[in-house]
DSSP file (Angstrom, degrees, kcal/mol; ACC not computed):
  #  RESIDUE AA STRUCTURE BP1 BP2  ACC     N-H-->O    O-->H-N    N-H-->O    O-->H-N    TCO  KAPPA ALPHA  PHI   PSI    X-CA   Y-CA   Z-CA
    1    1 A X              0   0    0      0, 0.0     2,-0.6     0, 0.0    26,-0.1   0.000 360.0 360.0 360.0 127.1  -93.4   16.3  -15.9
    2    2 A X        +     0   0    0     24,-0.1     2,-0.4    22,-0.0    24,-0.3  -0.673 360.0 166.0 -74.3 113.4  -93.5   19.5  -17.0
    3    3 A X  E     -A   25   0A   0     22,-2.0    22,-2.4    -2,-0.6     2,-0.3  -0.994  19.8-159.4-140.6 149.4  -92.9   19.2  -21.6
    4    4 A X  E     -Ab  24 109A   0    104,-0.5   106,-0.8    -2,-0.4    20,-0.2  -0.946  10.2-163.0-123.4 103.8  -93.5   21.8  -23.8
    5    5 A X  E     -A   23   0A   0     18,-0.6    18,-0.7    -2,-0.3     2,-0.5  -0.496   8.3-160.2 -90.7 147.3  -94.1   20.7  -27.4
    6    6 A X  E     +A   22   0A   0    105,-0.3    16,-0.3    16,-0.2     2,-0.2  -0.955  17.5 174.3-123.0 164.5  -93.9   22.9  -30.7
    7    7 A X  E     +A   21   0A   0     14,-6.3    14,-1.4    -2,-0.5   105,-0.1  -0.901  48.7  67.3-142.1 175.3  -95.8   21.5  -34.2
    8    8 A X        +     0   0    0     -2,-0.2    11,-0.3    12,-0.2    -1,-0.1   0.204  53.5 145.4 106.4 -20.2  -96.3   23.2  -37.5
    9    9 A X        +     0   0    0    105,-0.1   105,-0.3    84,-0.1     2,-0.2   0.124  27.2 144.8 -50.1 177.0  -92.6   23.4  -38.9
   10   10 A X  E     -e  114   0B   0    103,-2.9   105,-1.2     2,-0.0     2,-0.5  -0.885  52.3 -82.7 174.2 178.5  -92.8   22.9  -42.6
   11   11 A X  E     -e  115   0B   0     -2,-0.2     2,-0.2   103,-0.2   105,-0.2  -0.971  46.2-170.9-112.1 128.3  -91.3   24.1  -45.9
   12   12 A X  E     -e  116   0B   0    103,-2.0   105,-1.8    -2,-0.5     6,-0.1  -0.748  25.6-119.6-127.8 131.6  -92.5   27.1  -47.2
   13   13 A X    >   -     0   0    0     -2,-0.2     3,-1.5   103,-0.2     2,-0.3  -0.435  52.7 -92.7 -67.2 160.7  -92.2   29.3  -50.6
   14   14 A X  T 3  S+     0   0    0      1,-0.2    72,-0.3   102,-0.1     3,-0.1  -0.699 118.9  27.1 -52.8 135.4  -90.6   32.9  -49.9
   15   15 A X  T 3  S+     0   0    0     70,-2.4    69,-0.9     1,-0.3    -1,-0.2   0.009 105.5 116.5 109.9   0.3  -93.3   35.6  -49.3
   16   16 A X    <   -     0   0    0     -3,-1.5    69,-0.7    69,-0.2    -1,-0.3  -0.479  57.5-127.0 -81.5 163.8  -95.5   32.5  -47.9
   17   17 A X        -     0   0    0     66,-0.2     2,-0.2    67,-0.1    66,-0.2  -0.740  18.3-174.0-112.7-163.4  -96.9   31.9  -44.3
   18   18 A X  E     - C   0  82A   0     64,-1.1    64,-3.9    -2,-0.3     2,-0.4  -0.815  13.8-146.1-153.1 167.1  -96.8   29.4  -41.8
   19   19 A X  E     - C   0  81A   0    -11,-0.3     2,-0.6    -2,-0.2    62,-0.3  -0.979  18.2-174.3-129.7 122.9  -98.5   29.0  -38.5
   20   20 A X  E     - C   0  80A   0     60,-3.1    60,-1.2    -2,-0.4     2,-0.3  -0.919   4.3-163.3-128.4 161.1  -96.8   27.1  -35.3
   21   21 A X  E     -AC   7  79A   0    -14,-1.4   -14,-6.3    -2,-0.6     2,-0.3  -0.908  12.3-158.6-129.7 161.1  -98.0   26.3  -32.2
   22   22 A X  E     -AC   6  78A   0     56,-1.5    56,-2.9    -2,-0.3   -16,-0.2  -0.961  13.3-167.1-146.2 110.0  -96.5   25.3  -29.1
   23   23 A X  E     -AC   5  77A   0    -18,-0.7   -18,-0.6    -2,-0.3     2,-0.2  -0.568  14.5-147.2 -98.7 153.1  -99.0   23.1  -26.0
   24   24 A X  E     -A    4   0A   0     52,-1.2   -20,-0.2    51,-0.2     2,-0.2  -0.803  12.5-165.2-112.5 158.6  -97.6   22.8  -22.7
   25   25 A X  E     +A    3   0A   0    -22,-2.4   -22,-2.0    -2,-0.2     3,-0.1  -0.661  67.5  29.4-154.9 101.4  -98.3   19.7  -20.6
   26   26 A X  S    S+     0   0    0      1,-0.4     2,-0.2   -24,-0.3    -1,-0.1   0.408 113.3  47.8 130.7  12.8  -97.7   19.4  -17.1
   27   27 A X  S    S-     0   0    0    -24,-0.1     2,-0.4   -26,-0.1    -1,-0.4  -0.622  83.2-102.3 175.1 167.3  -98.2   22.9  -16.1
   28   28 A X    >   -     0   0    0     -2,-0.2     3,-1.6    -3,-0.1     4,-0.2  -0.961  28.2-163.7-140.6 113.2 -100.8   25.9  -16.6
   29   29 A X  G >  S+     0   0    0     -2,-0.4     3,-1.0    44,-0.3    69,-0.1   0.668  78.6  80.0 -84.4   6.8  -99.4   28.4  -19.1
   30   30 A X  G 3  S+     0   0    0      1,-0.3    -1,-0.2    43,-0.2    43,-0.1   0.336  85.7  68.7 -96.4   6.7 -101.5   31.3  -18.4
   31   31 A X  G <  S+     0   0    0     -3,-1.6    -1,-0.3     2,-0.0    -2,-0.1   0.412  98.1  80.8 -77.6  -7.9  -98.8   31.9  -15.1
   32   32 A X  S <  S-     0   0    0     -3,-1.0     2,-0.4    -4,-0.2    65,-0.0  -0.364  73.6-141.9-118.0-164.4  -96.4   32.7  -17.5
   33   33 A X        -     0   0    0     19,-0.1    65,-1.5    66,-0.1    66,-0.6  -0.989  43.1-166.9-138.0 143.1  -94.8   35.0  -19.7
   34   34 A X  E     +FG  51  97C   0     17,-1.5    17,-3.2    -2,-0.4     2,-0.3  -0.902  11.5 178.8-141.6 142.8  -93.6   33.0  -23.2
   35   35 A X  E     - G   0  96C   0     61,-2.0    61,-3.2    15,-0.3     2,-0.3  -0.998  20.7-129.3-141.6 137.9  -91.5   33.3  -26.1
   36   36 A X        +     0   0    0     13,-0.4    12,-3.4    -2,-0.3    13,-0.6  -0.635  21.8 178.3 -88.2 167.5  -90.0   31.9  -29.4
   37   37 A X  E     -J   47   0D   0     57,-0.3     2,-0.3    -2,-0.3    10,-0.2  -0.579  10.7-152.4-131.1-163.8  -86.7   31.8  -30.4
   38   38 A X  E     -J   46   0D   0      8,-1.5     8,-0.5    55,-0.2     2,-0.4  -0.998   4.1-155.8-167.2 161.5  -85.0   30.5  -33.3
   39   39 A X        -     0   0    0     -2,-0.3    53,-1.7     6,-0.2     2,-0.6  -0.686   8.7-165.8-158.4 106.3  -81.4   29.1  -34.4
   40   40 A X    >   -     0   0    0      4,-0.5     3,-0.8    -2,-0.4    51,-0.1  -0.825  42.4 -75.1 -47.8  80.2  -80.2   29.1  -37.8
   41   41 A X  T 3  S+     0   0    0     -2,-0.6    -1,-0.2     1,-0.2     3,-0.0   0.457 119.1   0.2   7.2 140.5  -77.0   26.9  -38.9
   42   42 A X  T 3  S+     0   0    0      1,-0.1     2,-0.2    -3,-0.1    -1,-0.2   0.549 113.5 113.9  25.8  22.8  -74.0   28.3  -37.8
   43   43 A X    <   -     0   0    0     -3,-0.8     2,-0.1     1,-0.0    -1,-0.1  -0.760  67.0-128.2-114.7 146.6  -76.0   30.9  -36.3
   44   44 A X        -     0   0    0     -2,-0.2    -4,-0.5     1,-0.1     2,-0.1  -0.510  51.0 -76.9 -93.1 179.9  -76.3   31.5  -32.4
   45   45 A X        -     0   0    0     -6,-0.2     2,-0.3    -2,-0.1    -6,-0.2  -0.332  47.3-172.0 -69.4 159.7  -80.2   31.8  -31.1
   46   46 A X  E     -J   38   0D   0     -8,-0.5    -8,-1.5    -3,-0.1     2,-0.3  -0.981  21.7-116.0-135.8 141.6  -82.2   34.8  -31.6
   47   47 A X  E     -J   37   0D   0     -2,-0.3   -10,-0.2   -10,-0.2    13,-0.2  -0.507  20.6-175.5 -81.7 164.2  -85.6   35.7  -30.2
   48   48 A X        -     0   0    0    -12,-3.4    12,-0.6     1,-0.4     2,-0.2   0.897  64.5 -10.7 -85.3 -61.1  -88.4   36.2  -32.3
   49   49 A X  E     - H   0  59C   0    -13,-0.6    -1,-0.4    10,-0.2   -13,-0.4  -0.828  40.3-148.0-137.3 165.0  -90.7   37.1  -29.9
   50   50 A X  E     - H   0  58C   0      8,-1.4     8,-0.5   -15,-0.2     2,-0.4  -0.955  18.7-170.6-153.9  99.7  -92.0   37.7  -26.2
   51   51 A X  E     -FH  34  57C   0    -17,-3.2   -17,-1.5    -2,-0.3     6,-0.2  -0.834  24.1-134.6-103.3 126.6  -96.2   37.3  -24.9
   52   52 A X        -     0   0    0      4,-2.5   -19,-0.1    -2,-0.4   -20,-0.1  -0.317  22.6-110.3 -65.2 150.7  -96.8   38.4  -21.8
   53   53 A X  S    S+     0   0    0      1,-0.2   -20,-0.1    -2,-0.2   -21,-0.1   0.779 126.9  49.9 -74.7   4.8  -99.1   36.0  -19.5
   54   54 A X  S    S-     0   0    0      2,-0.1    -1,-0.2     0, 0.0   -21,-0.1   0.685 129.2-105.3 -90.1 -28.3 -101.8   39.4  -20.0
   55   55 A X        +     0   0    0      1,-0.4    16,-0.1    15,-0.0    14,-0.1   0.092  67.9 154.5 122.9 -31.5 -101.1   39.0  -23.7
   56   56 A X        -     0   0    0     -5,-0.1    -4,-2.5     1,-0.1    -1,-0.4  -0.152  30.4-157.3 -23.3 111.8  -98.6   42.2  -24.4
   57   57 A X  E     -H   51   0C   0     -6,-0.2     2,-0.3    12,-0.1    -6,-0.2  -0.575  15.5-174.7 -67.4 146.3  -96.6   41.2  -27.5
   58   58 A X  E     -H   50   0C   0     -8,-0.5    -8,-1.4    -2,-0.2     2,-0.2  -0.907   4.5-160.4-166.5 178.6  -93.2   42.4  -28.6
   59   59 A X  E     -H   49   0C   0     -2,-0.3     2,-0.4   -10,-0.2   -10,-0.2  -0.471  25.2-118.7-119.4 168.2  -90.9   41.7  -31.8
   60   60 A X    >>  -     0   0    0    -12,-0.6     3,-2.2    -2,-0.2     4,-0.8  -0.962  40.5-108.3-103.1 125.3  -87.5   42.1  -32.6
   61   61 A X  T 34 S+     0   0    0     -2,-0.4    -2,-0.0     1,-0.3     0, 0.0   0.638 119.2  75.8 -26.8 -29.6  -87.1   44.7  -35.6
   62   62 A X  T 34 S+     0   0    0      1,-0.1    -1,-0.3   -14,-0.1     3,-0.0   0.211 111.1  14.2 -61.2 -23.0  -86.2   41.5  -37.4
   63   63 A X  T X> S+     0   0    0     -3,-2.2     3,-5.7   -15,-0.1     4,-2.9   0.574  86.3 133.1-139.8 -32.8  -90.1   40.3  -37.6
   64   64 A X  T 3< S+     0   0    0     -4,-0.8     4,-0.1     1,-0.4     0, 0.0  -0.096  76.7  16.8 -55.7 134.8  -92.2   43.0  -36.8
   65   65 A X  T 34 S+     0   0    0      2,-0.4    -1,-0.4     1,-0.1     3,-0.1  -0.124 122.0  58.8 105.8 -45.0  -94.6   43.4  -38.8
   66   66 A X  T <4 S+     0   0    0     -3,-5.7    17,-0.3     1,-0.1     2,-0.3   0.808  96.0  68.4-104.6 -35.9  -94.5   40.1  -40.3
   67   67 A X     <  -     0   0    0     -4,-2.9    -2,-0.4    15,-0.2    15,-0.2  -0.726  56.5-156.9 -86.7 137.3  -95.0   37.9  -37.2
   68   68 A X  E     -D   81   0A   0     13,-3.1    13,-1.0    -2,-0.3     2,-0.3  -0.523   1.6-166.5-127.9 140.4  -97.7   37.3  -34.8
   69   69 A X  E     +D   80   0A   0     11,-0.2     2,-0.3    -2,-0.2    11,-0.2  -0.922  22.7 154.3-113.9 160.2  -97.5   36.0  -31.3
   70   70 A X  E     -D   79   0A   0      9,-1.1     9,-5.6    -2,-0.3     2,-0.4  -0.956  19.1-167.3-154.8 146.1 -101.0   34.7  -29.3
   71   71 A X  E     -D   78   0A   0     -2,-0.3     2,-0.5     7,-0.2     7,-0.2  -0.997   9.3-159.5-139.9 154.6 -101.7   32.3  -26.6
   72   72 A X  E >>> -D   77   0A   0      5,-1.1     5,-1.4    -2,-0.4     4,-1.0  -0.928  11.3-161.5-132.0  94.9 -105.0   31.0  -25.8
   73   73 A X  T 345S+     0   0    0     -2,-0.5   -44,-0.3     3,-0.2   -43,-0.2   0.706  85.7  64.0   7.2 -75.7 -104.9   29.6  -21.8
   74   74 A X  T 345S+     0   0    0      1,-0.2    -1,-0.2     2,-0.1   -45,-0.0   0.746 112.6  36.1 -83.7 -12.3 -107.7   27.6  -21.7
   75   75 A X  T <45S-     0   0    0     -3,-0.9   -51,-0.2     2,-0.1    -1,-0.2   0.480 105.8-128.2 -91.7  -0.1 -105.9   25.1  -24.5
   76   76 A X  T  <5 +     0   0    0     -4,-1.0   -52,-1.2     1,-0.2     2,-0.5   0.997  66.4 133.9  63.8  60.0 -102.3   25.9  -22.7
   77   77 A X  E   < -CD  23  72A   0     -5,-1.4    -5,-1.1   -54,-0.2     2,-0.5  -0.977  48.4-155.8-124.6 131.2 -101.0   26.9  -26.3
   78   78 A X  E     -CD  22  71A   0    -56,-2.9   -56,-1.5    -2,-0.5     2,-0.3  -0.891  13.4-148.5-124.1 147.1  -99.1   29.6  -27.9
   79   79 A X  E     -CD  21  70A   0     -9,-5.6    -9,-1.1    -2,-0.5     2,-0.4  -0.695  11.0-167.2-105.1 163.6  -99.3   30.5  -31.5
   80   80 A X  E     -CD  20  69A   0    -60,-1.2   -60,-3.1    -2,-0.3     2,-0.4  -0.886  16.4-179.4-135.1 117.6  -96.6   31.9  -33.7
   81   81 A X  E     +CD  19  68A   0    -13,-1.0   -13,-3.1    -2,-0.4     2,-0.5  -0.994  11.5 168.4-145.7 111.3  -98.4   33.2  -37.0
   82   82 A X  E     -C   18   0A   0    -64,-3.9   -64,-1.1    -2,-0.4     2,-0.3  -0.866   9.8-177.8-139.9-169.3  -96.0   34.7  -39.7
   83   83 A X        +     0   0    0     -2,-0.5   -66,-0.2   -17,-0.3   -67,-0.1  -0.997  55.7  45.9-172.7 169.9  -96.0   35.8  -43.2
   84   84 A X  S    S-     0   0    0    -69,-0.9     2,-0.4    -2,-0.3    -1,-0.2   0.998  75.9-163.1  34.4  91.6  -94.4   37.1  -46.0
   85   85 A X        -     0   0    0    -69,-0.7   -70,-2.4   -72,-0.2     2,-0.3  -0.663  11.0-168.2 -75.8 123.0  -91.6   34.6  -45.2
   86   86 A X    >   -     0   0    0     -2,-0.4     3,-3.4   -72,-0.3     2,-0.4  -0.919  39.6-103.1-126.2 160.2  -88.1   35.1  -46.8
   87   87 A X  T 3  S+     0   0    0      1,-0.3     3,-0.1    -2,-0.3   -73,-0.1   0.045 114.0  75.8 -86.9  30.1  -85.5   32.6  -46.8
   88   88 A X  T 3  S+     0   0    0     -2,-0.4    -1,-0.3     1,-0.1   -48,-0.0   0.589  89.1  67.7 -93.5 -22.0  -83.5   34.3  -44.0
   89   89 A X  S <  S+     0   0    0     -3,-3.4     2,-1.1     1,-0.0    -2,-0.2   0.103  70.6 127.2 -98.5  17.0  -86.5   32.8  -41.4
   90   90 A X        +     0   0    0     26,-0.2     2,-0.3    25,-0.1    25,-0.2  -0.680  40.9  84.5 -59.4 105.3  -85.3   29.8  -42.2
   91   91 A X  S    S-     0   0    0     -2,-1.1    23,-2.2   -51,-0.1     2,-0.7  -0.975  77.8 -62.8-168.0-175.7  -84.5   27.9  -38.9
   92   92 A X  E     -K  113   0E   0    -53,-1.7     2,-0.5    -2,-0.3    21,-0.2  -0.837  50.3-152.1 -54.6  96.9  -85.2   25.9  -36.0
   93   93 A X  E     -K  112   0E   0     19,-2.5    19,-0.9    -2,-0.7   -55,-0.2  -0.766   7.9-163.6-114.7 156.9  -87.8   27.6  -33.8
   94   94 A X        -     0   0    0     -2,-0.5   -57,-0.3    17,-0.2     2,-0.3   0.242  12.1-150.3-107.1 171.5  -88.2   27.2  -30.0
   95   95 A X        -     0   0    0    -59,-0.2    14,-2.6    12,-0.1     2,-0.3  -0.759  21.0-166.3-153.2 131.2  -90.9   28.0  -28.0
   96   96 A X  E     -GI  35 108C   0    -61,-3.2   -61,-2.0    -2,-0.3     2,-0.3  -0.928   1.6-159.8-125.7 145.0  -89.8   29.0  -24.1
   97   97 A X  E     +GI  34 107C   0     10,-2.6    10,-2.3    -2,-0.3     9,-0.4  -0.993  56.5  19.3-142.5 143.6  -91.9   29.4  -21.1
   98   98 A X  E    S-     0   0C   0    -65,-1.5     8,-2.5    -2,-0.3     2,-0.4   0.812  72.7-132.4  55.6 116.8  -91.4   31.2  -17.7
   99   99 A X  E     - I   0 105C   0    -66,-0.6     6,-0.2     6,-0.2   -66,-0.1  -0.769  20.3-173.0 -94.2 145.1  -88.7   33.8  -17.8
  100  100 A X  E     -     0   0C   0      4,-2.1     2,-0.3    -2,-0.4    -1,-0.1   0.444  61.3 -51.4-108.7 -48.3  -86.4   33.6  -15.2
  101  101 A X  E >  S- I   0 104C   0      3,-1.2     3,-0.7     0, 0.0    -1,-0.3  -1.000 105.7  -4.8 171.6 179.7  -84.4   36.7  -15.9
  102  102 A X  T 3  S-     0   0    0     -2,-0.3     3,-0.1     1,-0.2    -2,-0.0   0.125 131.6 -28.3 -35.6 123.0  -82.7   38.1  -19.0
  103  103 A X  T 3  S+     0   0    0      1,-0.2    -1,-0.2    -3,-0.0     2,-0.1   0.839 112.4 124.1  12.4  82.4  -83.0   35.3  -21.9
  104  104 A X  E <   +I  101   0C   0     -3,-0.7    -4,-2.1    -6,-0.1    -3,-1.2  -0.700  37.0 168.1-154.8  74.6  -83.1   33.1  -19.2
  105  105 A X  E     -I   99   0C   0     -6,-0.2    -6,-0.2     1,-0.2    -7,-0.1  -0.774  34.2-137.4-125.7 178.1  -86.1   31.0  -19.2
  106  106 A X  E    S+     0   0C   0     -8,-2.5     2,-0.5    -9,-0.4    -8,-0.2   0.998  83.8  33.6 -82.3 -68.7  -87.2   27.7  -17.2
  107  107 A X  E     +I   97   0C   0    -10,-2.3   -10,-2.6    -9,-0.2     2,-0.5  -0.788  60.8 176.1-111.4 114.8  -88.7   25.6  -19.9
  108  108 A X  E     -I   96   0C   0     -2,-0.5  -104,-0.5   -12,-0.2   -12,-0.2  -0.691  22.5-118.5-123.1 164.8  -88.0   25.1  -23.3
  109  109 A X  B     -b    4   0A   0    -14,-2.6  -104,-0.2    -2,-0.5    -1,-0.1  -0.222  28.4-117.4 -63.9 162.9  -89.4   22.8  -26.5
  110  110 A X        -     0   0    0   -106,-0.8     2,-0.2     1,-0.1    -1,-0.1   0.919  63.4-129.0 -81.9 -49.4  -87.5   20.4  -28.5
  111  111 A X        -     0   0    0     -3,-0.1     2,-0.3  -105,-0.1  -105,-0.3  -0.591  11.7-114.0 125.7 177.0  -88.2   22.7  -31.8
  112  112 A X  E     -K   93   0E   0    -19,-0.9   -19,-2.5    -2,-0.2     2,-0.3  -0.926  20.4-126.4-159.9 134.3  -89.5   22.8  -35.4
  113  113 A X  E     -K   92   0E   0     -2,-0.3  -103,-2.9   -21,-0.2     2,-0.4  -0.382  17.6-169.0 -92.8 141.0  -88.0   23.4  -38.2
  114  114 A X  E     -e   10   0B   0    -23,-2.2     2,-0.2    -2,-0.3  -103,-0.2  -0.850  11.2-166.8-110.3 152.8  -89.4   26.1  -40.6
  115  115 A X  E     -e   11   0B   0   -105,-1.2  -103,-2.0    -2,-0.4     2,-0.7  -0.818   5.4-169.7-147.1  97.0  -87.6   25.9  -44.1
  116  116 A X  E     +e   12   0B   0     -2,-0.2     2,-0.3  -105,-0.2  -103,-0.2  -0.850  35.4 121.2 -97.4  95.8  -88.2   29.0  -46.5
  117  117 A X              0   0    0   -105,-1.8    -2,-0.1    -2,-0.7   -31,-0.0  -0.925 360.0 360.0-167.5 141.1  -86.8   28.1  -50.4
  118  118 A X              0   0    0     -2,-0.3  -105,-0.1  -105,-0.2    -2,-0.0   0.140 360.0 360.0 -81.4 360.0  -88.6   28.1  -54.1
């Protein structure tokens, strides 16, 4: 059974960061190309971000800059590393693996919630 887990969620000051990671289990993630997303309250999902299975990043204007993606292979893991945090990046985020086609992917997490307030 293929499950993709994310950890790390947490509550966080504004301007602080936070780190999450997201293992796969069942599976080899270094066939794929992987992303996080996120989903706000009353908000639809956005992505954050997109890693290629070579390692090519890319952002949404929306993060760049402040947000990181990495995956390291031989532990089947992807990182999410961001900072200076504001309380808009408050949300539940996702971690998705194998893209199918446009925000279309095969496998996703159950999520973790990041929580940004003094």
């Amino acid at each position: 059974q293929v499950q993709f887990v994310e950890s790390g969620g947490d509550l966080v000051q504004p301007g602080g960061s936070l780190n999450l990671t997201c293992t796969g289990s069942g599976t080899i993630i270094g066939r794929y190309t992987m992303g996080w997303y996120r989903q706000a309250p009353g908000r639809q999902r956005e992505p954050v971000g997109t890693i290629m299975a070579g390692g090519t990043a890319f952002y949404p204007n929306s993060v760049k800059g402040r947000f990181t993606i990495s995956r390291d292979n031989a532990k089947n893991t992807m990182y999410l590393h961001m900072t200076d945090l504001k309380p808009d990046d408050t949300a539940v985020y996702y971690c998705a693996a194998d893209l199918l086609g446009s925000e279309t992917w095969r496998y996703w997490g159950q999520g973790t919630q990041v929580t940004v307030s003094s």
